[in-house]
N, C-alpha and C positions, 0 to 999 in steps of 0.2 A: 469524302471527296466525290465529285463529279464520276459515274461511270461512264471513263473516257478509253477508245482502244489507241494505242502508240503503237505504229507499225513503221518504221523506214523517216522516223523524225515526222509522220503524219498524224494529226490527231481526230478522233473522228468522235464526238460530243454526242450525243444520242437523243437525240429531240423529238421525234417523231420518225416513225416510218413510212414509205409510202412503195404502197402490194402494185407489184406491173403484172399481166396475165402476157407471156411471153405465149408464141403461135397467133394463130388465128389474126396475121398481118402485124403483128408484132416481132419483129426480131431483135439480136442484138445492138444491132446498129441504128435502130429506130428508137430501142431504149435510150442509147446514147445522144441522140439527138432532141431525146427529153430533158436532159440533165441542166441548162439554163433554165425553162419554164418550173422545173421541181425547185430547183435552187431558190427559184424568186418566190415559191410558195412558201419555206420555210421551212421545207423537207431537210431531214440529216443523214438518211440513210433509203438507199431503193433496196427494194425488198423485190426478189425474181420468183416468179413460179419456176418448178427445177426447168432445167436446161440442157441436163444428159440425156445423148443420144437415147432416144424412144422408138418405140414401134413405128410405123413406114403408118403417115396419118396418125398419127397421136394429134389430138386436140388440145390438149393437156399437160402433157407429161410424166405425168405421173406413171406411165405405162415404160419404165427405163430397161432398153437394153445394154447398154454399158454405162456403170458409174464412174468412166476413167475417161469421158470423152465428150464434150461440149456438143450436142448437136449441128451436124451441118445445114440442114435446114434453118436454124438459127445463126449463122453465120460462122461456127466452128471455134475451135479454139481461138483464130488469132481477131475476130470479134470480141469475141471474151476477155482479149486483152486491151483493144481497143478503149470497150468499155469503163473499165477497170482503170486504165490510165485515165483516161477522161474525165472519171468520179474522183480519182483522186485530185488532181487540179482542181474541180469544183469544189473539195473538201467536201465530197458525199460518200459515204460506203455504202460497200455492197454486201448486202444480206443474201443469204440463198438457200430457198426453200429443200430441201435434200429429201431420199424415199430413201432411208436404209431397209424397212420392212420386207419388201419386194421387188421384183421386178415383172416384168411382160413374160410369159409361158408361150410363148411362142418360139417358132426354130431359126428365126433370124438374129436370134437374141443369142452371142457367138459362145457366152458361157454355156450356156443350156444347148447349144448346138453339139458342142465338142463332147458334153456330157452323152447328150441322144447317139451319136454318132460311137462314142467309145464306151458306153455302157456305165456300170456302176464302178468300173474301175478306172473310170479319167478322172483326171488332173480336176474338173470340177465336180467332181459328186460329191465334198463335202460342202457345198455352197447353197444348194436348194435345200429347203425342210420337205423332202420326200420319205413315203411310209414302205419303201420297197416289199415289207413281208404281206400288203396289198396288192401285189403285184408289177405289173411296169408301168412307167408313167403314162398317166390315160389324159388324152386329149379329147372332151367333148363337142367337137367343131363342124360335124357332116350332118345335115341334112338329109337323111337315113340310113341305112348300112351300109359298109363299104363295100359291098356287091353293086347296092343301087346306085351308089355316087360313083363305082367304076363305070358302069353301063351309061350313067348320063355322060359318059367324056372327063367328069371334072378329081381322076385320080390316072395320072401315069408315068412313067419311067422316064427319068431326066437326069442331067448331069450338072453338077455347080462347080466348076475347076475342075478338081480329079477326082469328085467323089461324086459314088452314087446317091441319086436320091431320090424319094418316092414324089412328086409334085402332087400338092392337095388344095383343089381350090385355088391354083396358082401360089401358092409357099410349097418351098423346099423342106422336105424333111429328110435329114440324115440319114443313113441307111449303114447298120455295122458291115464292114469290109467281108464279106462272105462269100464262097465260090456263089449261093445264088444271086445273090444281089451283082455280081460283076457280069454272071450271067444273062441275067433279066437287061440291064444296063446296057448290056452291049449287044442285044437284040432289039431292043427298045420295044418291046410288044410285053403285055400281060395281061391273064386273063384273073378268073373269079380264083381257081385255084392255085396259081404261082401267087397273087395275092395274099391269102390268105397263109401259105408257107413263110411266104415272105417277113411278113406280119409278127408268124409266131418266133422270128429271129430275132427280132429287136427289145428293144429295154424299154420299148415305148410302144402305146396302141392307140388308135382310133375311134371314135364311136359317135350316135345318133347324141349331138346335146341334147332329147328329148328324154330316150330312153335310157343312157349310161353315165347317166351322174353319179351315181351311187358307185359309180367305179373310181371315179376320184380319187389320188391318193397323194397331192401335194397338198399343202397347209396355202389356203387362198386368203385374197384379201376378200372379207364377210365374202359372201357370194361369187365373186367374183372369177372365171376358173382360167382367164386370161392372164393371170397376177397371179403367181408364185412365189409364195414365202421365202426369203432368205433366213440363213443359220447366222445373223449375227453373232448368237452367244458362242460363236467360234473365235477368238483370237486371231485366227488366219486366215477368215470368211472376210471380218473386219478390216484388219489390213489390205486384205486384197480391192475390194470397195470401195474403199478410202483415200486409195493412194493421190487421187488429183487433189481432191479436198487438202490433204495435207499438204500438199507440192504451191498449191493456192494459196492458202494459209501462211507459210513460210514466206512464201515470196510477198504479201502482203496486198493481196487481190481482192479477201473478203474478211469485212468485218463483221461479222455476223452468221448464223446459223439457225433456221425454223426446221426439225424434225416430224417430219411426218408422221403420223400413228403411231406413237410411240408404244401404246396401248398395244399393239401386234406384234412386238417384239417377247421373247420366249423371258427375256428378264432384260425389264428397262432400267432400270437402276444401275446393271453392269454393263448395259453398253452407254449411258451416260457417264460413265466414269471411264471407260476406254475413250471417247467423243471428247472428254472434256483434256484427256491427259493427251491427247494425240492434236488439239488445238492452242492448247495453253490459258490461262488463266484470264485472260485480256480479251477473248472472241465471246463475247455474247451466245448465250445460246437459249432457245424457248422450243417447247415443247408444243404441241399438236395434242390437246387434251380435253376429254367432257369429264367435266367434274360434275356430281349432281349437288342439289342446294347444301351446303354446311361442308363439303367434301375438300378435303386439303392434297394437296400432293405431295408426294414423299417429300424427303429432305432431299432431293437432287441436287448434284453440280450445273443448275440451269438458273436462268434471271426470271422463267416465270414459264406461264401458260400464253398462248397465242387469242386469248382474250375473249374467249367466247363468255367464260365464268364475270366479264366485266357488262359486257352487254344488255345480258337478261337485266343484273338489275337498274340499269339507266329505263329499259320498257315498264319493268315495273314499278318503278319510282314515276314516271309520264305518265303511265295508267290511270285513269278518274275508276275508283271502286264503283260508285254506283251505276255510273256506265259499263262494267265490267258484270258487276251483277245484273243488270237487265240483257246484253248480251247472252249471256249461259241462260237466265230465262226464257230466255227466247228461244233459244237452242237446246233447252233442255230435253223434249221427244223428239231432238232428231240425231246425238249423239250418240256411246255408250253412256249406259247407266252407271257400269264402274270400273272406272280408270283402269284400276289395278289388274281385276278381274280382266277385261279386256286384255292387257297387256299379257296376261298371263297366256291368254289364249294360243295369242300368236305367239307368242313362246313354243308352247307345247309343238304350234303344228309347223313351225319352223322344225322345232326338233328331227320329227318325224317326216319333213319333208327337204328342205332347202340344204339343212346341216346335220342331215343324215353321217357322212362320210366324217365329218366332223365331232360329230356326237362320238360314234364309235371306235376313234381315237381315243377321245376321253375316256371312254372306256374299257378301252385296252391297256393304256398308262395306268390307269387304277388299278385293272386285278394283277398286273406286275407288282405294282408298289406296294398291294396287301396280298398278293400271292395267293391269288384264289384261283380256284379251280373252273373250268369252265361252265359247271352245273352252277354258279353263283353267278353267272353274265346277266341273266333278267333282270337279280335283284341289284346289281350294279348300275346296269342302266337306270332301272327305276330312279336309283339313290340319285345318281346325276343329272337326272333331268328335274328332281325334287328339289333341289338346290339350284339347277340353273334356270329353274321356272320363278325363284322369290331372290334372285341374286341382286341386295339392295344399288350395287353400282356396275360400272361397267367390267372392273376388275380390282383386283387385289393384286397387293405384291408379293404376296410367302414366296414365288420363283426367287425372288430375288432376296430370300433371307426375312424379310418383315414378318410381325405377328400380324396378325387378322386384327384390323381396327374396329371400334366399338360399333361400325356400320352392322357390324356382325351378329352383337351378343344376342339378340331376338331369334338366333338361328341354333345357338349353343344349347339349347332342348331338344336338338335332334335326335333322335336315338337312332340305333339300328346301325343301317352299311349306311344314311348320310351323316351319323353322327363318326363312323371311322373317316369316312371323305375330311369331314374337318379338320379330323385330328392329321389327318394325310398332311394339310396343305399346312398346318402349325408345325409338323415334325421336315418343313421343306427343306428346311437352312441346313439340317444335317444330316441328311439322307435323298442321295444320288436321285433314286428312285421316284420319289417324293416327291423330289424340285421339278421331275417328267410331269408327273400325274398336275402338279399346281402351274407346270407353265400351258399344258395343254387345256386346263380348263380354264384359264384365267382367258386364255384367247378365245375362247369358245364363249367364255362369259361376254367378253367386248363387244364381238363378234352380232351373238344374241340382241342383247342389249340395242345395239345399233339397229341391225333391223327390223326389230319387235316395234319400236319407238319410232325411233326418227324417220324410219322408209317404209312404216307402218301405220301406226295409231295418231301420230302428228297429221295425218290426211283421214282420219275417220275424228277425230275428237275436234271438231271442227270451231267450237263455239266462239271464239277466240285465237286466231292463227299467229300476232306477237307471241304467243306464249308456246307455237308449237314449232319451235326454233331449234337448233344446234344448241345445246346449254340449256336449254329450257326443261319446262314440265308443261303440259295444259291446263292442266291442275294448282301452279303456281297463283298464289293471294299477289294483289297489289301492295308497296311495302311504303311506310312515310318519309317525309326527310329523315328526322331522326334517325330511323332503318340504315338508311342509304349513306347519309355522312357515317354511323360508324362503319359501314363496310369499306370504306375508302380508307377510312384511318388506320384502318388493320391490312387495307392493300397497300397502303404506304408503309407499313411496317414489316410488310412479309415480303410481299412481293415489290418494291419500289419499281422494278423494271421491266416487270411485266407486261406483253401488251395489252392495249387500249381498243379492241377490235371494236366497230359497230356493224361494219357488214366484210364479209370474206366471200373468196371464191366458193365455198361450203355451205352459207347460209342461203337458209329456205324463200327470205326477203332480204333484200338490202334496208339500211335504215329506213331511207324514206319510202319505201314500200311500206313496210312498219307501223312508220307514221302516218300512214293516211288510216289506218283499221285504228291506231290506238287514238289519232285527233277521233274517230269517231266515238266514241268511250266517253266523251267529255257531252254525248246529245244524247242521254239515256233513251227518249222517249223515238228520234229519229233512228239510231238502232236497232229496237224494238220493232219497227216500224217497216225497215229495210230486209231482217230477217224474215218476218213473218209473209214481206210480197216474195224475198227471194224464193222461201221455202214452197209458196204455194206457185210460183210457175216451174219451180225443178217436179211437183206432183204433175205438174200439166203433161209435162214431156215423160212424164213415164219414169222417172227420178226422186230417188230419196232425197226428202228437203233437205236433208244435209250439205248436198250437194248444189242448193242454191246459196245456202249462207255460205260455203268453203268460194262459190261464185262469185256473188256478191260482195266478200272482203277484197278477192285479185281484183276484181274489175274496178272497183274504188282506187284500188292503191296501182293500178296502172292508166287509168283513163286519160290522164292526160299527155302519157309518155307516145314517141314515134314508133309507130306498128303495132299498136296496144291490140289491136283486133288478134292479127296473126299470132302473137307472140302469145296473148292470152289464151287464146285454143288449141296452143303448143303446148302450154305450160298443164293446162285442163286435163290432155290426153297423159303428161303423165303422172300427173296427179291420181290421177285411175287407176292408175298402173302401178303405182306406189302401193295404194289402198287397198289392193287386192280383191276385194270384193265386189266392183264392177268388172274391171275389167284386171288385167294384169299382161307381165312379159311376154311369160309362156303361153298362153292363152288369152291375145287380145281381143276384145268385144267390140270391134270396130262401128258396129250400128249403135252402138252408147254412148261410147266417145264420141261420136258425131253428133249426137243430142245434146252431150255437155254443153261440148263446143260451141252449138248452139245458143243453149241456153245461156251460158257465162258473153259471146256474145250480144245477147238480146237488152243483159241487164247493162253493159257497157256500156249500149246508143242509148238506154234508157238515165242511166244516169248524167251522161253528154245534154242530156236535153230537160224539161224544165216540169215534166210530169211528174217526176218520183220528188220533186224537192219541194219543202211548203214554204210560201213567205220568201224571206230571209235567211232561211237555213243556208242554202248554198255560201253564201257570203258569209256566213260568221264561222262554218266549218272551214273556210279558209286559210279564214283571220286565226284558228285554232292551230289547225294542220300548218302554216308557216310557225308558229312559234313551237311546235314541238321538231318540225325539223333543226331550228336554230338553238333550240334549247338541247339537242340530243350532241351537236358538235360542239358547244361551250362546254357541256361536262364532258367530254370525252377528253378534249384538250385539257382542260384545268383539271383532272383528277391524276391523282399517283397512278406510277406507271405511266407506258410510253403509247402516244397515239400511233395508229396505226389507220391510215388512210386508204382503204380502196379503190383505185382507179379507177375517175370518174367522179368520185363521191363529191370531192372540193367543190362540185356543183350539183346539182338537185338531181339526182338517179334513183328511178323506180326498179330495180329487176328482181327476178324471180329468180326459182333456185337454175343451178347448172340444164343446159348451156348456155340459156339470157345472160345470165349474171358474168358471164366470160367474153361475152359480145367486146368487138373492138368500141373505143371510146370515140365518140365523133368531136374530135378537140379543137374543129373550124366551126362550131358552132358560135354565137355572137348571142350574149344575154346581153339583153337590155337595163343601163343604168336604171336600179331601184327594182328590179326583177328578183324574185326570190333566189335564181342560182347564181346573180350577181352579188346578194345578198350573203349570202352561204358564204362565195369565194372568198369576199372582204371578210369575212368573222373567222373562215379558218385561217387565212395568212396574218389576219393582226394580233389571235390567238397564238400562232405559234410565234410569231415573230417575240412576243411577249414570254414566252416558254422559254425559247431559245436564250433569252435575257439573263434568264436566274433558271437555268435546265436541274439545278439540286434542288430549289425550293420545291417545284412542281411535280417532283417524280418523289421526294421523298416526304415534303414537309407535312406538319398538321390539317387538317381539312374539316372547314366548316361551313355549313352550309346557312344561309337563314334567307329567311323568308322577308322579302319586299311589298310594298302594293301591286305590282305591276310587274316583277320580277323576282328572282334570286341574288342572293351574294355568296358568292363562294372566296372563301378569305382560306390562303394558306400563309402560313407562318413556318419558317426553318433556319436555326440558329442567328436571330437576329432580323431575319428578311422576313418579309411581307407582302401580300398583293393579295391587291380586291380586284373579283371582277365581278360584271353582271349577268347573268344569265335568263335570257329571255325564258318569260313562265306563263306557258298556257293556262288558259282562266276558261272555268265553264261560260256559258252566254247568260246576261242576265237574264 
C-alpha cells in the first residue's frame, strides 16, 4: 500500500517534498503564505529547516538553545500552529528537520546555563556529553587572556535577575552563588586577581580560542566548540528533548521527521528506535547520512537516507567519461598524486592538531576498556590513530550492538594494541566498557572522515568538482545506464521512500551548478583547453594552477546567475579556507585570497565575453548544459524514492556551498515563456503531477531505463501499472 500518514481523519500521501530555509527573511508565516504556490507545484509535504529556539543570530538553526520551544524570531509557537493548520486544509504536511546531536555551548542556552550556574550537580549535568575528569567546562571564546580582555573593558561584573554573572563580550555567564561572586556583584568592580579567584570557583573557564583548545572537554560538532554534544543515549536526556516533538506529533502537526547527524550520536540505532517508538509507526522518518560508494545502512526504524547517496549517481550517470578523462588530464600536475595518501595526510594532522581533545578521549576510553596502564598511553594512541587514519567509512555501529561489516576485513590483519581496538569494538554489544571505547571512536571516526574529505581534500583534488560533493569521491568513475537502472531497482527495493536529494542546504553545488562543469565533460577537447588557460593565469598571480581549474569550474557554473562576481570571490575566499594550505580560519592569508578573488573574477568577464569560446562552442554548450539540467529533474522525479526539491530549485539556481546556497529565493522574479527556468518549472510540476497519479508505482515500482535517438525512456511498472516517460538526453556535439 501507498505510504500514507493518517492523523485526525487527515491523510497525507507522500509525493515529493519540498526543503524551505527558515531565517534569513523566512519566517513561519511567510512559509505559510507559500502553501498555495507549493500546492499548485505538486508538492505533498514542506520540509522546515529546524525551527527551535537558537542562538541570538543563528542563520541557520542548527545552533538550538531549547528543543521544547519554536523560535520567536520565527514567529513562535502560535505561528507554528498557524502554519500547521494551514497545511493541513491544503492537504500538505509538515516535515521538520530536528538537531538531537547537539546544541549551542553557549550561556544563553537555559539548559547549559542552569548547569554553568549549579555545577555538576544541577538538574542538567546529565544532558551534555562533558569529560569533567578534564576538567571544567572550557569555553575558547576571548581574544587573548582574561587579564587582556579584562583590561580592554570587554569582561565585568553584571547582574541577570537575581544572579550574579561575569559579562564576556557582552554574554552573561553564570556565576555559582558564592560569598565572592555576591561580593564582586555587589561592588560591581574587579580587577586581574578577584578574576582569577573568581574563575577558579566555577565548573566553567575561559580561554584565548587561539591558545586553549586543547583544553576542550565537551564532545563538539567535528570542530565546532560552539555546538555541544547531547547524551541522547540517556532515556531521560531523550525525553527531556523531545517532549514538543512528541506533544506535535500527537496532536497531529508533523508528518514527517529529517534527523540531523545522526552519525554524532554515541549509538544511532538506539535512539532511532527510542524516535521511532516515541512517534509511532505512521511518521516518516530519514536520516542525515554519507554513505560511501557500495555502503548500506543499518536495518533502522527509518524510510531511508536524506538523499545524498541518490545524487552522486544521477552526476555520474550525466558524466561524458571522455570528457571526464581529459579533465583529470589536464589537471593531473596540479592535484594530489594520491587520493588516499593525501587523505591520509590530513587525517594524521587533524589528529594532532584540530581533534586533539578528541583523539585523547579516544584514548582514554580505550586503556579503561583494555585496563592498561598509563606506561601503554603512546602505544594506544598510536593504535588509534592507525586505524582512524585508513577508517574505510565514516563509522561503524558495534556502539550500537552490530558486528563490524565486511568494509572492515582488510583491517582484520592488524596485530598488536590496533588489532585489541578491534576486537574492543566487536566485544561492544556486551561489555559496558567497550560500547565507551566504540562510541567514542566511531564519533571521532565521522568526525575525521568529514573534515579530512569534505572541508579538506574536496578543495585540493580539484580536477573535477561534481565529484567533490557531499556523498561523493573525486576519485569516483563515470557509471552506464545499465549501472544506473540497477541501482534504482535496488533503491526501489530497499529504500522505496527514501529521499530523492539533488541539491541541499549541505551540498558544495546545487544541481545546476553541477551541471554547468558536468555539461562541460561532454567538449573534451574545450575542457582541456579552459584548464590549461585557467591553470596558466592562477601561475600568473602567484597561484597554484589548481586554483585556476577549482576557478574556472565556479565561474562556469555561476556566470550567468545575479551577483555572480561578489558571490564568486565570497565563495573563493572560503574555498581557501577550507583547503588549508593557502590560506585558512585560524590563520587567514588575506593578500591570497584577494588574488583568488581576483583571479576567479578575471576568468568570469572572460568567459561573459567571446575570447575564451571558439566558433560555436558557446551555443552547442548550451544546447548541452539545458538538457543536463532537464535531464537531472526527470530522473529525480521518476526514480524510486521520494523527490525532494530545494527551494528555488523548481527554477534554474546556481549556488555554492553555505551561505549562497541559503540566500532568500527571489520568487517575484518573471521567466520568460520557452526560457530554460520556465522550462524546468513546467517539467517539474507535470512530473510530479504525474507522480502524484500513481505515487506507489513511482516510489516503489520496477525501473527501466533505455536509450532513445534524442532522448531516454524511463518505464516503470508495479503490480499492473505502468508509465513511460521521456527524459531529455544530453548528446555530445557532432
Amino acid at each position: 500500500m501507498t505510504y500514507m500518514v493518517i492523523v485526525s481523519n487527515y491523510s497525507y500521501e507522500i509525493t515529493a517534498t519540498y526543503r524551505l530555509q527558515l531565517r534569513s527573511g523566512m519566517s513561519l508565516d511567510d512559509a505559510r503564505e507559500l502553501l498555495p504556490e507549493l500546492g499548485a507545484l505538486g508538492v505533498s509535504h514542506l520540509y522546515l529547516s529546524p525551527l527551535f529556539r537558537a542562538a541570538t543570530g543563528s542563520t541557520h538553526g542548527y545552533d538550538v538553545i531549547d528543543p521544547n520551544e519554536v523560535d520567536p524570531v520565527l514567529g513562535g509557537e502560535e505561528a507554528f500552529i498557524r502554519l500547521s493548520d494551514a497545511a493541513r486544509i491544503a492537504g500538505i504536511g509538515v516535515v521538520l528537520d530536528i538537531v538531537p546531536n547537539h546544541m549551542a555551548c553557549v550561556p544563553e542556552n537555559p539548559l547549559l546555563y542552569d548547569l554553568m550556574k549549579g555545577g555538576r550537580d544541577s538538574a542538567s549535568s546529565e544532558i551534555f556529553d562533558i569529560d569533567w575528569a578534564k576538567g571544567p567546562l572550557h569555553f575558547p571564546v576571548l581574544d587573548g587572556t582574561p587579564d587582556e580582555v579584562l583590561a580592554a573593558g570587554q569582561i565585568a561584573m553584571g547582574r541577570l535577575g537575581d544572579d550574579a554573572v561575569l559579562e564576556v563580550y557582552g554574554q552573561s555567564y553564570p556565576l555559582a552563588d558564592t560569598p565572592l561572586s555576591r561580593e564582586l556583584a555587589e561592588r560591581g568592580e574587579l580587577d586581574a586577581s578577584a578574576l582569577a579567584d573568581l574563575l577558579a570557583e566555577q565548573c566553567w573557564s575561559i580561554g584565548d580560542w587561539r591558545q586553549s583548545a586543547q583544553s576542550i572537554n565537551h564532545r563538539r560538532f567535528f570542530n565546532i566548540s560552539s555546538l555541544i554534544g547531547v547524551r541522547q543515549e540517556s532515556i531521560g536526556v531523550f525525553r527531556l528533548t523531545h517532549r514538543w516533538i512528541s506533544r506535535q506529533v500527537e496532536a497531529g502537526r508533523i508528518q514527517g521527521l529529517r534527523v540531523d547527524h545522526v552519525d554524532g550520536l554515541a549509538q544511532p540505532g538506539g535512539y532511532l528506535a527510542h524516535l521511532r517508538e516515541l512517534v509511532g509507526p505512521d511518521v516518516p522518518v530519514w536520516v542525515e547520512k554519507i554513505a560511501k560508494e557500495g555502503e548500506d545502512i543499518p536495518d533502522w526504524p527509518v524510510q531511508g537516507m536524506s538523499g545524498y547517496e541518490f545524487m552522486t549517481p544521477v552526476t555520474q550517470f550525466l558524466t561524458q567519461p571522455d570528457g571526464l578523462a581529459a579533465m583529470r588530464a589536464a589537471a593531473r600536475h596540479a592535484v594530489p598524486e594520491d587520493m588516499a595518501d593525501e587523505v591520509r595526510n590530513v587525517r594524521r594532522a587533524l589528529l594532532h592538531g584540530t581533534f586533539v581533545p578528541e583523539h585523547a578521549r579516544v584514548v582514554d576510553a580505550a586503556m579503561a576498556a583494555l585496563g592498561c596502564t598509563e606506561a601503554l598511553r603512546g602505544a594506544v594512541e598510536q593504535a588509534v590513530e592507525a586505524l582512524a587514519l585508513v577508517w574505510p567509512v565514516y563509522r561503524s555501529y558495534t556502539a550500537d550492538g552490530l558486528p563490524l561489516s565486511p568494509e572492515f576485513a582488510g583491517l582484520r590483519s592488524a596485530g598488536g594494541m590496533a588489532g585489541a581496538l578491534l576486537d574492543l569494538l566487536q566485544a561492544a554489544a556486551g561489555d559496558p566498557q567497550a560500547r565507551q571505547f566504540a562510541a567514542r571512536f566511531e564519533q571521532l571516526t565521522g568526525a575525521l572522515t568529514a573534515k579530512s574529505e569534505e572541508d579538506t581534500v574536496f578543495f585540493r583534488a580539484v580536477s573535477y568538482l561534481p565529484f567533490c560533493e557531499v556523498g561523493a569521491e573525486p576519485e569516483l568513475q563515470t557509471i552506464s545506464r545499465s549501472a544506473f537502472e540497477a541501482l534504482m531497482n535496488r533503491r526501489a527495493a530497499r529504500t522505496p521512500y527514501g529521499l530523492n536529494a539533488l541539491s541541499t542546504h549541505d551540498t558544495k553545488r546545487s544541481a545546476d551548478a553541477r551541471a554547468a562543469i558536468v555539461a562541460l565533460s561532454y567538449f573534451p577537447a574545450l575542457a582541456s583547453r579552459f584548464y590549461a588557460h585557467a591553470g596558466a593565469r592562477a601561475s600568473v598571480c602567484g597561484l597554484a594552477p589548481r586554483w585556476g581549474i577549482y576557478a574556472m569550474q565556479t565561474a562556469l557554473a555561476m556566470r550567468e546567475e545575479p551577483d555572480a562576481q561578489a558571490r564568486l570571490v565570497e565563495h573563493m575566499t572560503k574555498a581557501a579556507r577550507e583547503a588549508k594550505d593557502l590560506s585558512s580560519y585560524e590563520n587567514p592569508d588575506e593578500g591570497a585570497e584577494r588574488q583568488l578573488g581576483a583571479l576567479a573574477a578575471g576568468l568570469l568577464e572572460e568567459l561573459a565575453g567571446d575570447g575564451i569560446w571558439n566558433g560555436k562552442e558557446e551555443a552547442s554548450f548550451h544546447e548541452v548544459l539545458d538538457a543536463v539540467i532537464l535531464a537531472q529533474v526527470a530522473l529525480q522525479i521518476t526514480a524510486p524514492g521520494i523527490p525532494d526539491i530545494y527551494q528555488g530549485t523548481e527554477w534554474v539556481s546556481a549556488n555554492l556551498t553555505d551561505p549562497d546556497n541559503r540566500r532568500a529565493v527571489d520568487r517575484r522574479a518573471e521567466h520568460a515563456a520557452g526560457s530554460l527556468p520556465e522550462r524546468k518549472f513546467s517539467l517539474t510540476a507535470r512530473l510530479l503531477a504525474l507522480r502524484k497519479s500513481a505515487p506507489e508505482l513511482f516510489a516503489r515500482g520496477s525501473y527501466e531505463l533505455r536509450a532513445a535517438e534524442r532522448e531516454w525512456i524511463v518505464r516503470r511498472t508495479w503490480q499492473g501499472q505502468s508509465a513511460e516517460v521521456p527524459v531529455p538526453r544530453p548528446l555530445p556535439p557532432e
